[in-house]
C-alpha positions in Angstrom: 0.0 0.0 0.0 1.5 3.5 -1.2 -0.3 6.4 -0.4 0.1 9.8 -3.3 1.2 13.4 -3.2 0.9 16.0 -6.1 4.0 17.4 -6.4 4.1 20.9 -8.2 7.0 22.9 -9.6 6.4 26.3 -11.1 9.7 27.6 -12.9 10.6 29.9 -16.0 9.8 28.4 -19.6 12.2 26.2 -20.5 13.9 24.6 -16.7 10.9 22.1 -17.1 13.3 19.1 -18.3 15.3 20.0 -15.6 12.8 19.1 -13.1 11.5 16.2 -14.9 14.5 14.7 -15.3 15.6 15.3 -11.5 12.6 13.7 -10.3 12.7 10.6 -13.0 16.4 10.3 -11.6 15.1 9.1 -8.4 11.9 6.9 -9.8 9.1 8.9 -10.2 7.2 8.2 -13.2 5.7 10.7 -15.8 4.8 14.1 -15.4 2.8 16.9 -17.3 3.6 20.4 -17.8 1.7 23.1 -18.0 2.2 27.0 -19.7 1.3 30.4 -17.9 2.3 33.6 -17.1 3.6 35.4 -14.4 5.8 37.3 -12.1 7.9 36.7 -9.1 9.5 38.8 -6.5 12.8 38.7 -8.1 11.5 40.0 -11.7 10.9 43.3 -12.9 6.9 44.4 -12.1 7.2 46.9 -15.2 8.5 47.2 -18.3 8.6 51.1 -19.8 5.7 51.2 -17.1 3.9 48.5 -19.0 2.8 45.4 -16.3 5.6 42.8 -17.1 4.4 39.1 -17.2 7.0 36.1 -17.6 6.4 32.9 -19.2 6.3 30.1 -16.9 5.8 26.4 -16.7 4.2 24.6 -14.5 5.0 20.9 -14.0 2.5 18.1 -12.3 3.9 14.9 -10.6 2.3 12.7 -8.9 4.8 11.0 -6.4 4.5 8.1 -4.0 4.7 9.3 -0.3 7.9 7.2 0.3 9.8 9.0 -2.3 8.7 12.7 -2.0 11.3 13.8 0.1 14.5 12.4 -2.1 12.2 14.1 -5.1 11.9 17.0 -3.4 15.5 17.3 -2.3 16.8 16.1 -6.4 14.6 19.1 -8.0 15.2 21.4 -5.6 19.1 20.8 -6.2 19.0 20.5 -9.8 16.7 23.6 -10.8 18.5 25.6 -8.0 15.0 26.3 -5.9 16.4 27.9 -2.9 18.5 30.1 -5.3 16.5 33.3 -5.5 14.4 34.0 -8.7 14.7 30.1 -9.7 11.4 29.0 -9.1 8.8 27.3 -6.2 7.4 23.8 -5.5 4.6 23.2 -3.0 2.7 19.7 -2.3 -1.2 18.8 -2.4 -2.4 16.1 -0.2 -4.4 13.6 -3.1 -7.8 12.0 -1.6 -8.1 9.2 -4.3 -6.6 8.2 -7.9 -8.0 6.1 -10.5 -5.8 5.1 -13.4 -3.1 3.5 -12.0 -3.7 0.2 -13.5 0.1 0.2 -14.5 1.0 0.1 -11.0 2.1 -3.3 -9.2 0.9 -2.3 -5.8 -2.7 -0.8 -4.5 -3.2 2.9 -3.3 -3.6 3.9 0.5 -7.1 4.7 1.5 -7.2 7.4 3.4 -10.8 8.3 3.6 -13.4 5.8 2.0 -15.1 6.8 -1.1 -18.7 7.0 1.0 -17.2 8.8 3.7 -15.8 11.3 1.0 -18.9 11.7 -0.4 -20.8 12.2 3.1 -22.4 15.8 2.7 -24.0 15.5 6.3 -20.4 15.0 8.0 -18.2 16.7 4.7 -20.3 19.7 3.5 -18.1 21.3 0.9 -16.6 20.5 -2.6 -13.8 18.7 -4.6 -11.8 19.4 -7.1 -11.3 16.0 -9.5 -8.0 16.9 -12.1 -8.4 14.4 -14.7 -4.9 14.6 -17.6 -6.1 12.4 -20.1 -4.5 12.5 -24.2 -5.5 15.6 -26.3 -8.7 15.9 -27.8 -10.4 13.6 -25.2 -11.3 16.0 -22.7 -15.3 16.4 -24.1 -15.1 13.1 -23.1 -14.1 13.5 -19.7 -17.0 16.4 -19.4 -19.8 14.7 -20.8 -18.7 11.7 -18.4 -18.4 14.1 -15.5 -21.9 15.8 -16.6 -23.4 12.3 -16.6 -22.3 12.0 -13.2 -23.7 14.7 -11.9 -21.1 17.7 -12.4 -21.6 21.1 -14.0 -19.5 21.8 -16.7 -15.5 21.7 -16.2 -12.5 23.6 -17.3 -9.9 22.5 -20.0 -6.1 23.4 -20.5 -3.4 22.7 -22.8 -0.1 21.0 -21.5 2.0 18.5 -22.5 3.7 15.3 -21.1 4.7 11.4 -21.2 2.9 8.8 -19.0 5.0 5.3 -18.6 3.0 3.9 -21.0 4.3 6.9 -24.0 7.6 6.6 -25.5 9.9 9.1 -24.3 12.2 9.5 -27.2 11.8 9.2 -31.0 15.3 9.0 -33.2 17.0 10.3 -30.0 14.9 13.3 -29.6 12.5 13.5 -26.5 8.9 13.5 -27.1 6.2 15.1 -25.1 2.6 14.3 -26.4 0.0 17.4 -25.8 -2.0 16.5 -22.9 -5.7 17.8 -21.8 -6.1 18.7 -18.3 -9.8 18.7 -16.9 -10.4 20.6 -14.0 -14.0 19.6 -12.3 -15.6 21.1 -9.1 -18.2 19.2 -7.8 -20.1 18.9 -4.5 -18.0 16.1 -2.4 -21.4 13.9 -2.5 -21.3 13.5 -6.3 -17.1 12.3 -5.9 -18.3 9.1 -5.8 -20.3 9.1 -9.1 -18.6 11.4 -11.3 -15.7 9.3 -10.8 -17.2 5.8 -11.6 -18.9 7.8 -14.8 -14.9 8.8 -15.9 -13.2 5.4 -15.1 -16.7 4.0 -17.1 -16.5 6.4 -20.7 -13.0 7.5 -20.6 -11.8 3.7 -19.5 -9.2 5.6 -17.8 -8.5 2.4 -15.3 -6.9 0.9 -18.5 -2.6 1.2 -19.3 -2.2 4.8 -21.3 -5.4 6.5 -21.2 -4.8 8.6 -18.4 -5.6 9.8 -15.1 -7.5 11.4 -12.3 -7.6 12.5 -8.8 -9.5 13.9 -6.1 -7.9 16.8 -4.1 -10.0 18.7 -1.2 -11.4 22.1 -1.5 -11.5 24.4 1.2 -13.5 27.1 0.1 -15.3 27.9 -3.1 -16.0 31.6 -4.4 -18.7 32.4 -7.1 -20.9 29.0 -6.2 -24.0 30.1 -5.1 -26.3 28.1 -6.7 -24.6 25.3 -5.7 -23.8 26.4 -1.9 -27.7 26.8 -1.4 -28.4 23.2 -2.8 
């Protein structure tokens, strides 16, 4: 039994293979990676006294519990984190993962799936993240809708699963990637999630995958909040 962590790594465009490769150094597989836009302490606010924003990406691994300090400790030395300027990590506890069918060993349950769901004991929301191959994320929206969700949000990234070929004639490869973002009420987690593993077959070897992380506090819900 393993339980998960989402590691994220937010540096400037182009240090993402150095993380990636850090943290594949010390056996963490596959990663997506994410483009945005922004600015840090260390960067200049304005530029001619225009607002100055700085390409960024952001990179998403999920890593086993037993390994997320050595991962931690191998991309922090090898992008130069505590170096000021070079970039910040944090880590998001995970409630529940599906698509791990690769995996020779069986996730830690940390809260059971009816317990999660429990609105009478749990009031409040979830935030599934599903990162599934691009172009399948209507899928993974009409899936979500069937279970009960309200719509989801989509972005572009890119990255390699352990089931995608990492290199092709020598040159690294990073398929585009769609990452779903869907907040539901915690008492649909249970069905929105069967309805993804069901149409998007996520449980089987390459076609992604999704977890639940907990949501504090929602803004710009009401409709939902009053239910």
């Amino acid at each position: 039994m393993r339980d998960h962590k989402l590691l994220i790594t937010i540096v400037k465009k182009g240090k993402a293979k150095t993380v990636c490769k850090a943290a594949k150094a010390v056996g963490v597989e596959g990663q997506t990676i994410m483009l945005g836009s922004g600015v840090g302490i260390h960067e200049k606010k304005k530029v001619f006294g225009i607002d100055a924003l700085y390409e960024k990406e952001l990179i998403l691994h999920l890593v086993p519990e037993d390994l997320l300090p050595i991962a931690v400790d191998a991309i922090t030395a090898k992008a130069k984190l505590n170096e000021p300027g070079k970039g910040v990590g944090f880590v998001i506890d995970i409630k529940k993962t599906v698509g791990m069918a690769h995996m020779d060993y069986d996730e830690e349950v940390k809260e059971d799936i009816d317990e999660m769901t429990d609105d009478v004991k749990h009031e409040g929301f979830n935030l599934i993240l599903t990162i599934v191959n691009k172009g399948r994320a209507g899928r993974v929206i009409d899936a979500s809708n069937r279970g009960g969700a309200e719509g989801g949000t989509v972005m572009n990234a890119r990255g390699s699963g352990i089931h995608e070929k990492a290199k092709l004639l020598a040159i690294d490869i990073e398929p585009e990637k769609d990452v779903v973002l869907t907040l539901i009420k915690r008492s649909l987690t249970k069905d929105v999630l069967k309805a993804i593993e069901e149409d998007v077959e996520i449980n089987k070897p390459g076609n992604g995958i999704a977890f639940v992380l907990p949501v504090e506090e929602t803004i710009g819900l009401p409709h939902l909040v009053q239910k």
